[in-house]
Residue frames as a rotation matrix with the C-alpha (Angstrom) as fourth column:
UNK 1
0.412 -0.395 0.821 -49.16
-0.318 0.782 0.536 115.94
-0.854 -0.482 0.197 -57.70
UNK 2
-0.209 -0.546 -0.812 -46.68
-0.968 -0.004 0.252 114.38
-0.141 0.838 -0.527 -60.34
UNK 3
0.245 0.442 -0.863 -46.90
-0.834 0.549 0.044 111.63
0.494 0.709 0.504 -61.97
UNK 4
-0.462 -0.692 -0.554 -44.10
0.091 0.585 -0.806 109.55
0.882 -0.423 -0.207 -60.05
UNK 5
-0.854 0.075 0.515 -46.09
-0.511 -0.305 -0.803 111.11
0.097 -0.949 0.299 -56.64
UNK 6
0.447 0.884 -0.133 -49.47
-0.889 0.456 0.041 109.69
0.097 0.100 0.990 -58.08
UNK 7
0.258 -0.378 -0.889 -47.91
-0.581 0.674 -0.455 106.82
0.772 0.634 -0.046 -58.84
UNK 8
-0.793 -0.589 0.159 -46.36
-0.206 0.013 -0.978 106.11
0.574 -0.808 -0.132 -55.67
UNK 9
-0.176 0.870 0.461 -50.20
-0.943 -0.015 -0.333 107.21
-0.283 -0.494 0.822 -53.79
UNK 10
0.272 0.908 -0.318 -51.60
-0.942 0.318 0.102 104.35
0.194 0.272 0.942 -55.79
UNK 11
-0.250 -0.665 -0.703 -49.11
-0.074 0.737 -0.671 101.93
0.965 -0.115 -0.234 -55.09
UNK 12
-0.996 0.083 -0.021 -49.43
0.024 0.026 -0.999 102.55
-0.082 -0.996 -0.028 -50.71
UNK 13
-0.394 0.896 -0.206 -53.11
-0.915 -0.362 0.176 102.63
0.083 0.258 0.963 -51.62
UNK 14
0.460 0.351 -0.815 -52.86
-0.727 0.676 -0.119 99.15
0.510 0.647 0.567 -52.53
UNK 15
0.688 -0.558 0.463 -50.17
-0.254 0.413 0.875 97.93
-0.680 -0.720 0.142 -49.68
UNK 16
0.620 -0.781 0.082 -47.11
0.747 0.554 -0.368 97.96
0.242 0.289 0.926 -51.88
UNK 17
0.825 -0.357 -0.438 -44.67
-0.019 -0.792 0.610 100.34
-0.565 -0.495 -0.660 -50.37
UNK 18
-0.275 -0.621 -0.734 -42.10
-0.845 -0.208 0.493 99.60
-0.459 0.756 -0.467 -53.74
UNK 19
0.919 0.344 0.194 -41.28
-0.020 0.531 -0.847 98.03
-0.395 0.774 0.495 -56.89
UNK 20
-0.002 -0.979 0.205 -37.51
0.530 0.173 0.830 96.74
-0.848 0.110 0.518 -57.61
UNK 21
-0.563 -0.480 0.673 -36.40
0.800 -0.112 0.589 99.14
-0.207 0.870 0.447 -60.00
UNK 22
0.490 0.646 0.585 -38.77
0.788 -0.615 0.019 101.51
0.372 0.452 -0.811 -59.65
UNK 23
0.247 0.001 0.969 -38.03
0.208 -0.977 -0.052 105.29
0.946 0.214 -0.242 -58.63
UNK 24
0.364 0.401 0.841 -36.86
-0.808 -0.313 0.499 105.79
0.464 -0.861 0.210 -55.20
UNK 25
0.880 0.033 0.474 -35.99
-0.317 0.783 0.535 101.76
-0.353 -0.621 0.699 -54.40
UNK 26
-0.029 -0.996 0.089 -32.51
-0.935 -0.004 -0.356 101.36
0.355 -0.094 -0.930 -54.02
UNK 27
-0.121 -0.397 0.910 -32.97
-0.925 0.377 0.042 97.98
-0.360 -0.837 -0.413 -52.45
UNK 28
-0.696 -0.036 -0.717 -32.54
-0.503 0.737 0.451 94.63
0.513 0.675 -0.531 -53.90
UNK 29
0.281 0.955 0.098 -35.62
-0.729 0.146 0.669 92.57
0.625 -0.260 0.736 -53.53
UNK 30
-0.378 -0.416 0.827 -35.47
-0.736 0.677 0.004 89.87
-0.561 -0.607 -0.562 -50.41
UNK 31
-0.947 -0.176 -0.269 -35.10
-0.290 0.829 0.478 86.42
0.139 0.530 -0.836 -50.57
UNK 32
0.100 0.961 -0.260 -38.30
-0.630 0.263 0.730 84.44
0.770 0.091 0.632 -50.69
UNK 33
0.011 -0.695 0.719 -37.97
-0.999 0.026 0.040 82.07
-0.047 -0.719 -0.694 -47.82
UNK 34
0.382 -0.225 0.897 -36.03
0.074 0.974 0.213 78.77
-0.921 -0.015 0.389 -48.11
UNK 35
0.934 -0.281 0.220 -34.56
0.190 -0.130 -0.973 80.41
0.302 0.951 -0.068 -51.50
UNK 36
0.437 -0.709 -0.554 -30.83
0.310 -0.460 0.832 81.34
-0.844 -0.535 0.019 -51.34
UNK 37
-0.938 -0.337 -0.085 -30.91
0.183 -0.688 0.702 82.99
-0.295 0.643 0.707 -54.74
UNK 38
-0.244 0.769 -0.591 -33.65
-0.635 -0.587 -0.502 85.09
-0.733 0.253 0.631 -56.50
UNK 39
-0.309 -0.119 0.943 -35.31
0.493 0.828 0.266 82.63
-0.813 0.547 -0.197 -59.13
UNK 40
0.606 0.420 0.675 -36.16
0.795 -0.299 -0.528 86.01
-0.020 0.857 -0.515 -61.68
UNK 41
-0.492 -0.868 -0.064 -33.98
0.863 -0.477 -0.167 88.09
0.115 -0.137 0.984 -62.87
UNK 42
-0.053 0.113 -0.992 -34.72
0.261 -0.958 -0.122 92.29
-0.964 -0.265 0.021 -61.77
UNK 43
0.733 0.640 0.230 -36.59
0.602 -0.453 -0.658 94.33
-0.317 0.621 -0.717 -64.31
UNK 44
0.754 -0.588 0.292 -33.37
-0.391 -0.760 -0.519 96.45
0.527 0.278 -0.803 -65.85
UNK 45
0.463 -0.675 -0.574 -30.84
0.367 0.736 -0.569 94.34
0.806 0.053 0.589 -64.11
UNK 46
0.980 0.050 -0.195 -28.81
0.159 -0.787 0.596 95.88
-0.123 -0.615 -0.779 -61.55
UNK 47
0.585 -0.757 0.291 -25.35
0.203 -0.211 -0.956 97.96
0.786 0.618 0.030 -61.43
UNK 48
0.638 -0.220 -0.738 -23.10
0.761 0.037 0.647 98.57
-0.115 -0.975 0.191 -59.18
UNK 49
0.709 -0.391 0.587 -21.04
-0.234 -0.916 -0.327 101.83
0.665 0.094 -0.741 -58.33
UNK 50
0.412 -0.626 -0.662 -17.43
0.854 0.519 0.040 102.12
0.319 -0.582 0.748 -56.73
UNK 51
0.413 -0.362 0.836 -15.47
-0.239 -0.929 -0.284 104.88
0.879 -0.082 -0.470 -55.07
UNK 52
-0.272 -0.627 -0.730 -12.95
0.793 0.283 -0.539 105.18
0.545 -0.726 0.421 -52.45
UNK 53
0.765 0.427 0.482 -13.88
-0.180 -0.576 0.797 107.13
0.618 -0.697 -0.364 -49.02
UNK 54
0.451 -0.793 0.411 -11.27
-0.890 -0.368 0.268 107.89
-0.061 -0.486 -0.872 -46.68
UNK 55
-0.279 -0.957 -0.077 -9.13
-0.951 0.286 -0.117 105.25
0.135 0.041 -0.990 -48.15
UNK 56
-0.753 0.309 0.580 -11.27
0.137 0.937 -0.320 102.40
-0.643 -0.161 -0.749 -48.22
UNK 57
-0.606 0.505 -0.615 -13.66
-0.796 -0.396 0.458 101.12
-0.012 0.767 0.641 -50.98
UNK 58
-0.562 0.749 0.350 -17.04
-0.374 0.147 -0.916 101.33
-0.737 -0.646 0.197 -50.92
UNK 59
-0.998 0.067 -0.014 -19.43
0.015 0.415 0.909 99.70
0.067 0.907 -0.415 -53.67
UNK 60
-0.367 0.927 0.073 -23.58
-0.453 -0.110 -0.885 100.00
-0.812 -0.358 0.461 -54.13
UNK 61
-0.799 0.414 0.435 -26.03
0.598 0.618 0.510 97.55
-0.058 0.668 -0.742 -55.89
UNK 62
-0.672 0.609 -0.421 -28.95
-0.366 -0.768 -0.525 99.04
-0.643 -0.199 0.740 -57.63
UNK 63
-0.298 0.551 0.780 -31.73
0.521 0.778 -0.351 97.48
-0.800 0.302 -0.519 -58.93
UNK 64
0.494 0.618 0.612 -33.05
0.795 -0.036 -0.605 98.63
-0.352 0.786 -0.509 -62.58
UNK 65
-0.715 -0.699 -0.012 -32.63
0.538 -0.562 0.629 101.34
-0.446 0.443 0.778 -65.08
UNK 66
0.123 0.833 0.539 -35.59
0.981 -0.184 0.061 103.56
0.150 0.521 -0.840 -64.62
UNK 67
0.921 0.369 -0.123 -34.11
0.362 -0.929 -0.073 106.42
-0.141 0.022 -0.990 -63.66
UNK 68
0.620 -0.695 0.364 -31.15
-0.004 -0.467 -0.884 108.56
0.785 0.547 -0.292 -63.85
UNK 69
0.715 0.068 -0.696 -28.79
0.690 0.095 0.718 108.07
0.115 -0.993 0.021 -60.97
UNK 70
0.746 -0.294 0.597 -26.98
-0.218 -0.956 -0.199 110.62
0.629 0.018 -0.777 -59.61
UNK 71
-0.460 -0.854 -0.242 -24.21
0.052 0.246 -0.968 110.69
0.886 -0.458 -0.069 -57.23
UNK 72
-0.543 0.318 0.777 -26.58
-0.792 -0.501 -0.348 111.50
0.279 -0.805 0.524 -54.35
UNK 73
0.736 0.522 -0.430 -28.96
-0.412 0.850 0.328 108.46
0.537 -0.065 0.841 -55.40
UNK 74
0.439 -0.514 -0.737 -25.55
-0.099 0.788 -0.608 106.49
0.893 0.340 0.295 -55.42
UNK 75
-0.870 -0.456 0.186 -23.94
0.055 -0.465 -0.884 108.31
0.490 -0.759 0.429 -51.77
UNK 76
-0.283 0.760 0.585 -27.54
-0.956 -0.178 -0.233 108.16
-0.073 -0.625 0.777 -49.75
UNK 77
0.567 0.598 -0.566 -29.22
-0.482 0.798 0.361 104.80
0.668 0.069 0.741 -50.60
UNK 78
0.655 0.057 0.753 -29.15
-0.616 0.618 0.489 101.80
-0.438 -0.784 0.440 -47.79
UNK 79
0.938 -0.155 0.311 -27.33
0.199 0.973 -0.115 99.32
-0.285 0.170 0.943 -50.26
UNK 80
0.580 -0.805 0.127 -23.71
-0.810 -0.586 -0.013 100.30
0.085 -0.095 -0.992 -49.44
UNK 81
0.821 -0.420 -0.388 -20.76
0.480 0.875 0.068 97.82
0.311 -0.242 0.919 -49.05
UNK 82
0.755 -0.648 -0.106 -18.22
-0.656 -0.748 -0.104 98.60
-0.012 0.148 -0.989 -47.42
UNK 83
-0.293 -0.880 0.375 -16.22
-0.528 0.476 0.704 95.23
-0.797 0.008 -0.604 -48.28
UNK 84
-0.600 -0.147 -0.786 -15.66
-0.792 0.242 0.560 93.21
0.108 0.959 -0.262 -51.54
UNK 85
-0.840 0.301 -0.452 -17.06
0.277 0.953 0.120 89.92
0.467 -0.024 -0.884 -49.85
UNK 86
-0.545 0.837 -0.056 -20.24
-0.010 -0.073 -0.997 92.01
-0.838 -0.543 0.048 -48.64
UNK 87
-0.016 0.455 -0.890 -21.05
-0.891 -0.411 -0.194 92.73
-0.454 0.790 0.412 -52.29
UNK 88
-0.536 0.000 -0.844 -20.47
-0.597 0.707 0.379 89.40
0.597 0.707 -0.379 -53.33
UNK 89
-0.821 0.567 0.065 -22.73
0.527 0.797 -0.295 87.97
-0.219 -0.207 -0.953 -50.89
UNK 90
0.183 0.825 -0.535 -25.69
-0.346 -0.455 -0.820 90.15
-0.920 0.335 0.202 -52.46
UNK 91
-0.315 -0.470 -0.825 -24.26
-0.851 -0.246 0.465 89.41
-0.422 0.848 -0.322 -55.43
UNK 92
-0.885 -0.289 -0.365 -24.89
-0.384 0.897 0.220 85.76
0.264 0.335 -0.905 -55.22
UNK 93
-0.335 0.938 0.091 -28.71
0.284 0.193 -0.939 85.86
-0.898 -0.289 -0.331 -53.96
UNK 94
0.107 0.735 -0.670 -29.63
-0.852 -0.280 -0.443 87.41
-0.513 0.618 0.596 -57.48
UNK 95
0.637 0.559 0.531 -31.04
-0.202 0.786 -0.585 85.05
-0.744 0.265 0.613 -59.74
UNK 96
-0.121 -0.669 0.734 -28.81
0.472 0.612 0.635 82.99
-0.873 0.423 0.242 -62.49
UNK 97
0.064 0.232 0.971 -28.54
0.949 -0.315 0.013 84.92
0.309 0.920 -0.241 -65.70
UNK 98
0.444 0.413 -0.796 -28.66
0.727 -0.685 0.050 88.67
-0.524 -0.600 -0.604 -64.24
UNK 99
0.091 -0.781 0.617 -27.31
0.445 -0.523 -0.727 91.48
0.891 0.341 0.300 -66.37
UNK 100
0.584 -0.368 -0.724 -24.84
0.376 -0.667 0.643 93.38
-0.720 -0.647 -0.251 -63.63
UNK 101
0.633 -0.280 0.722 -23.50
0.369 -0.710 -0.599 96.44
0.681 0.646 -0.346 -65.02
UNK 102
0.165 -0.725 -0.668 -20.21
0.807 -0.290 0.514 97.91
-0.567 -0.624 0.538 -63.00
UNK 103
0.566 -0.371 0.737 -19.40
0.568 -0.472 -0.674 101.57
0.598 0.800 -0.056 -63.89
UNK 104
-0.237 -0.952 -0.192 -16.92
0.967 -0.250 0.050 103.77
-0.095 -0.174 0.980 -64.32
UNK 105
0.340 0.555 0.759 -18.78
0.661 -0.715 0.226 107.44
0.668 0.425 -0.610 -64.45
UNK 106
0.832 0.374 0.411 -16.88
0.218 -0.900 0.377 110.69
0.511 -0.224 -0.830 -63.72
UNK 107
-0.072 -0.988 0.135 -14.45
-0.534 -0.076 -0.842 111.10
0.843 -0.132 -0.522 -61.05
UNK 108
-0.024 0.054 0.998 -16.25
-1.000 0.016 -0.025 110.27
-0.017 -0.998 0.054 -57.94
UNK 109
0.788 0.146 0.598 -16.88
-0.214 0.976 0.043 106.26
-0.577 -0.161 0.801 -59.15
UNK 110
0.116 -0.810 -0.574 -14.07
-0.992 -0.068 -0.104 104.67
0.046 0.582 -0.812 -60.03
UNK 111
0.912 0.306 -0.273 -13.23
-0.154 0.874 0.461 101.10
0.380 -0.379 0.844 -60.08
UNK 112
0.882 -0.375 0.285 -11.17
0.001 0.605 0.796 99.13
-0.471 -0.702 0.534 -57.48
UNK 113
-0.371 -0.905 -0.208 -7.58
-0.891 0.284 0.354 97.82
-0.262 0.317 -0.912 -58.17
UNK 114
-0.202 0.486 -0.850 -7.60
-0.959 0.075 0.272 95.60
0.196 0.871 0.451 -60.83
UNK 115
-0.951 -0.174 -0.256 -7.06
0.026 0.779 -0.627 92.30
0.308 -0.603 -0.736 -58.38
UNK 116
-0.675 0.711 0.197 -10.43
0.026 0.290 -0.957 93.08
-0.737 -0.641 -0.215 -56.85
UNK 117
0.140 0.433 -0.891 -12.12
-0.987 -0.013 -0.161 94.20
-0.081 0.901 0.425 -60.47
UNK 118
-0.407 -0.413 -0.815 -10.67
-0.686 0.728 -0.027 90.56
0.604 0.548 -0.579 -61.51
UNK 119
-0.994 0.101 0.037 -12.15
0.081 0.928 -0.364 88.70
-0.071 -0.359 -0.931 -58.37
UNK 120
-0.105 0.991 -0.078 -15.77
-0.357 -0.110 -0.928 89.98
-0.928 -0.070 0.365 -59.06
UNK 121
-0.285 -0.177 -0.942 -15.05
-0.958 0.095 0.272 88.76
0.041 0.980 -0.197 -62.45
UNK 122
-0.775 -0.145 -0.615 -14.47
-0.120 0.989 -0.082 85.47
0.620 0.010 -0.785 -61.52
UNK 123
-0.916 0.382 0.120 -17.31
0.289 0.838 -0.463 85.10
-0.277 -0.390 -0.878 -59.11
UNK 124
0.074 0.966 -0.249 -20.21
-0.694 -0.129 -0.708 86.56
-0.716 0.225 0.660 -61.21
UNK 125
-0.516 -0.231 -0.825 -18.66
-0.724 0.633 0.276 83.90
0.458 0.739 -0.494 -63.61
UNK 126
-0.919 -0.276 -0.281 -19.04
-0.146 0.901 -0.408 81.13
0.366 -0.334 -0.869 -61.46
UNK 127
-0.308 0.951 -0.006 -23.02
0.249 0.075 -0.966 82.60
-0.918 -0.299 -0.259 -60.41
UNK 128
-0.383 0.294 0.876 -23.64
0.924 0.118 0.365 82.47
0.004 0.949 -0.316 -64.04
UNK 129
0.598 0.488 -0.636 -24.31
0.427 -0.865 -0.262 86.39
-0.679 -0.115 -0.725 -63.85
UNK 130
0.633 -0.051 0.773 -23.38
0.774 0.058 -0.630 88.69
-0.012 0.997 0.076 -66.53
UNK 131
0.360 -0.395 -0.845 -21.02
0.782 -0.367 0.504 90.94
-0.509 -0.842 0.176 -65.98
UNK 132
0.586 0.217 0.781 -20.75
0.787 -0.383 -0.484 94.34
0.194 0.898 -0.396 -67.69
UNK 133
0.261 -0.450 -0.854 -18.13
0.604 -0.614 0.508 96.65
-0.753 -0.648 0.111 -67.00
UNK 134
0.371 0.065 0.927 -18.55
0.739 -0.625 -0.252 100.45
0.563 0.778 -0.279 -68.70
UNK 135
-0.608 -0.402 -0.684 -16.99
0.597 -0.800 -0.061 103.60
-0.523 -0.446 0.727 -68.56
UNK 136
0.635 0.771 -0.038 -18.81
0.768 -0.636 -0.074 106.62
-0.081 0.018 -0.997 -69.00
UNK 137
-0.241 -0.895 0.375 -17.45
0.623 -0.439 -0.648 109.85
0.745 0.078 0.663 -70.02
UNK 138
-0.592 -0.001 -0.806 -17.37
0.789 -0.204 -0.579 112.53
-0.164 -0.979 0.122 -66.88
């Protein structure tokens, strides 16, 4: 058994079936209820990926920066958008201060026309979220 498999065992041992940011959990933690943002910020922040699919662009939030993500992580995981104003309501449940990271890695993620780049600008401003945008080289 590996480490990450042990790791995992002892966790469902214990009734936790994830950890935000860990290995494996693509999903941004829910809200607590009667919250309508996160009041801590995610262990490694989270990033988002972009890429166009038959002409329409798609966008994924990921929590932390414990592993490597791949294009498969990034193309399989539940936390897809497939509109600008779905990502920005996730966007706006995370907690005040957040580092969000937005890349640019390769060929398959690109980013958006620069009108939508510019309105995620303006509303991680306005949720006091940080807003990193990086290219990678391919």
């Amino acid at each position: 058994m590996s480490n990450s498999s042990s790791f995992v065992f002892l966790l469902s041992a214990f009734g936790i079936s994830s950890i935000p940011g860990f290995p494996g959990d693509c999903d941004i933690p829910a809200l607590p209820p009667g919250q309508s943002r996160l009041s801590e910020k995610i262990f490694g922040g989270v990033y988002i990926y972009s890429w166009k699919n038959n002409h329409k662009w798609q966008y994924y939030l990921r929590p932390g920066a414990s592993f490597r993500t791949t294009e498969q992580n990034v193309l399989n995981c539940s936390t897809r958008f497939d509109s600008l104003e779905e990502l920005k309501i996730t966007l706006g449940k995370l907690a005040p201060g957040e580092s969000v990271q937005w890349y640019q890695r390769g060929v398959r993620f690109r980013f958006p026309p620069d009108d939508q780049v510019n309105d995620i600008k303006s509303f991680c401003k306005s949720k006091n979220l940080e807003l990193q945008i990086m290219q990678t080289p391919p």
